[in-house]
Steps between C-alpha positions, in 0.01 A plus 500: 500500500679810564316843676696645145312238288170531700488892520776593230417892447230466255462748238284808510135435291373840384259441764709495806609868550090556427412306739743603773376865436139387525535341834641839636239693355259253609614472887669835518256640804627195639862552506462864609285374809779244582774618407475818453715694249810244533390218355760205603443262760811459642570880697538627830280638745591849443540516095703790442796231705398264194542798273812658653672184476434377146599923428869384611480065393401674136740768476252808430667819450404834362667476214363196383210392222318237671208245337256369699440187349145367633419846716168438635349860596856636561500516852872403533575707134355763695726459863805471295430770299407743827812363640771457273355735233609236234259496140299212486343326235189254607327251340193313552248287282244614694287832351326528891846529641619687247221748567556503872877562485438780250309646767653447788825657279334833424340501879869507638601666246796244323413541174887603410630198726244170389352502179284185451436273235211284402741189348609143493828500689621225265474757204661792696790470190249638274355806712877630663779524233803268535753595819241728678512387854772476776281276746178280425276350781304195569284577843311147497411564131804247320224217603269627291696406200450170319756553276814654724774443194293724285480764787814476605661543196282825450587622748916450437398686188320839661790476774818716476843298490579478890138526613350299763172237521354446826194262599378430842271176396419173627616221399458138539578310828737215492445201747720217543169294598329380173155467624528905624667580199194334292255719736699854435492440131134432584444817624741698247243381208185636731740854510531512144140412389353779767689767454642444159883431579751278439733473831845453371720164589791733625783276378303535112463862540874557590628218197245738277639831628917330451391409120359863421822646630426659801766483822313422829603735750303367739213267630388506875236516729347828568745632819232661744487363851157247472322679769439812296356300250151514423302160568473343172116439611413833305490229222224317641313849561500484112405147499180541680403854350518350121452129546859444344713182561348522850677201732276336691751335731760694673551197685640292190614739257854549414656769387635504148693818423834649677536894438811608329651862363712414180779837329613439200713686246553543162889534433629751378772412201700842525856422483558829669288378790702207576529535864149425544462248737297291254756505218686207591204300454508529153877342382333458144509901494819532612625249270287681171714829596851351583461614856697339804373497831769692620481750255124583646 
């Protein structure tokens, strides 16, 4: 049986966004002890590197309308905002986080820049009119979702034609030995039961994304030198503080996940736009308006 068969993206109960923002309410003194204000677990040492880079891997600029899809307490809403002066829309399913951010928000005194917004990210088509944004972001958030086709697709509607999607997620680790494979997917379940996720099979997510119509730009590691990387210990920190999926055995555990930054983008079908680097990717366009290639 297939990891697609076994862990096919299962569909969103009305419980599961409930329960994600429960667990962050519940262990939010937690996170902010561990972590801090950045809550992913793959960053560097010094987190404003972390932050600087995914400013330039997701395109921020000033002019742009930006959702946070999955924003924690905003602390990178808030860096980006500070340092690109973009307008950011957050939202979390959690009413402690949301309570936080508001604060920290009026404290520095971004409440032009980051508005927040108490939500379910896989309804975010039904609180932003159609076309509003020119970016959306997934900072380890997308693996929250249990239903990524109905997010996904929300978030194609609420995006502007020519707008980016990035995610920095992990994803499932692929061994060519079947006994480690059977151990990784081991450990994948444990992920998903503790914290509520669903780590994504990346050749599934990318088949998923293909079908909705988005165009990968691009999938690749995360390209900061490894030394200024963080040890991804500060995971275990958490571990031991709450109890959670603690491992017992460094000695035997494997890891399951590889860390990956994913752009996509929604084409844009403007005829008038046709040198767009992306245009040639979609002949069926080109053959609805009688266009030649060498006409573009």
């Amino acid at each position: 049986m297939s990891f697609l068969d076994k862990f096919k993206f299962s569909k969103n109960t009305t419980a599961h966004p409930a329960n994600v923002g429960a667990f962050y309410n519940q262990h939010h003194t937690a996170f902010l002890q561990v972590y801090g204000e950045i809550i992913q677990a793959f960053r560097t040492n010094n987190l404003s590197n972390i932050l600087d880079y995914q400013i330039q891997s997701i395109g921020l600029k000033k002019e742009h309308r930006v959702l946070d899809a999955g924003c924690g307490v905003c602390g990178p809403a808030r860096y980006f905002a500070k340092n690109v002066q973009c307008t950011i829309d957050a939202v979390t399913v959690s009413e402690v986080q949301l309570q936080f951010a508001k604060d920290k928000i009026q404290e520095e005194q971004l409440q032009h820049l980051v508005q927040p917004h108490l939500h379910d990210y896989h309804l975010v088509d039904k609180l932003f009119p159609k076309e509003t944004f020119d970016i959306a972001y997934f900072l380890e958030s997308f693996g929250h979702s249990t239903d990524k086709e109905k997010l996904l697709r929300a978030i194609w509607k609420v995006l502007k034609p020519g707008g980016e999607v990035y995610i920095k997620d992990l994803f499932r680790r692929i061994s060519n030995n079947k006994f480690v494979q059977f151990k990784i997917d081991g450990e994948i379940k444990k992920i998903n039961k503790a914290y509520y996720y669903d780590v994504a099979d990346l050749n599934d997510f990318l088949t998923l994304v293909r079908k909705i119509g988005y165009v990968v730009v691009f999938v690749k590691t995360i390209d900061i030198p490894l030394e200024d990387f963080e040890n991804l210990s500060i995971s275990n920190e958490f571990q031991e503080l709450t109890g959670i999926a603690k491992i017992d055995n460094w000695e035997k555990y494997i890891f399951p996940i590889d860390f990956f930054e994913v752009k996509l983008y929604k084409p844009e079908y403007d005829i008038k736009k046709g040198m767009h680097r992306y245009f040639l990717q979609n002949i069926f366009q080109m053959q609805m308006n009688h266009v030649e290639k060498n006409n573009l």
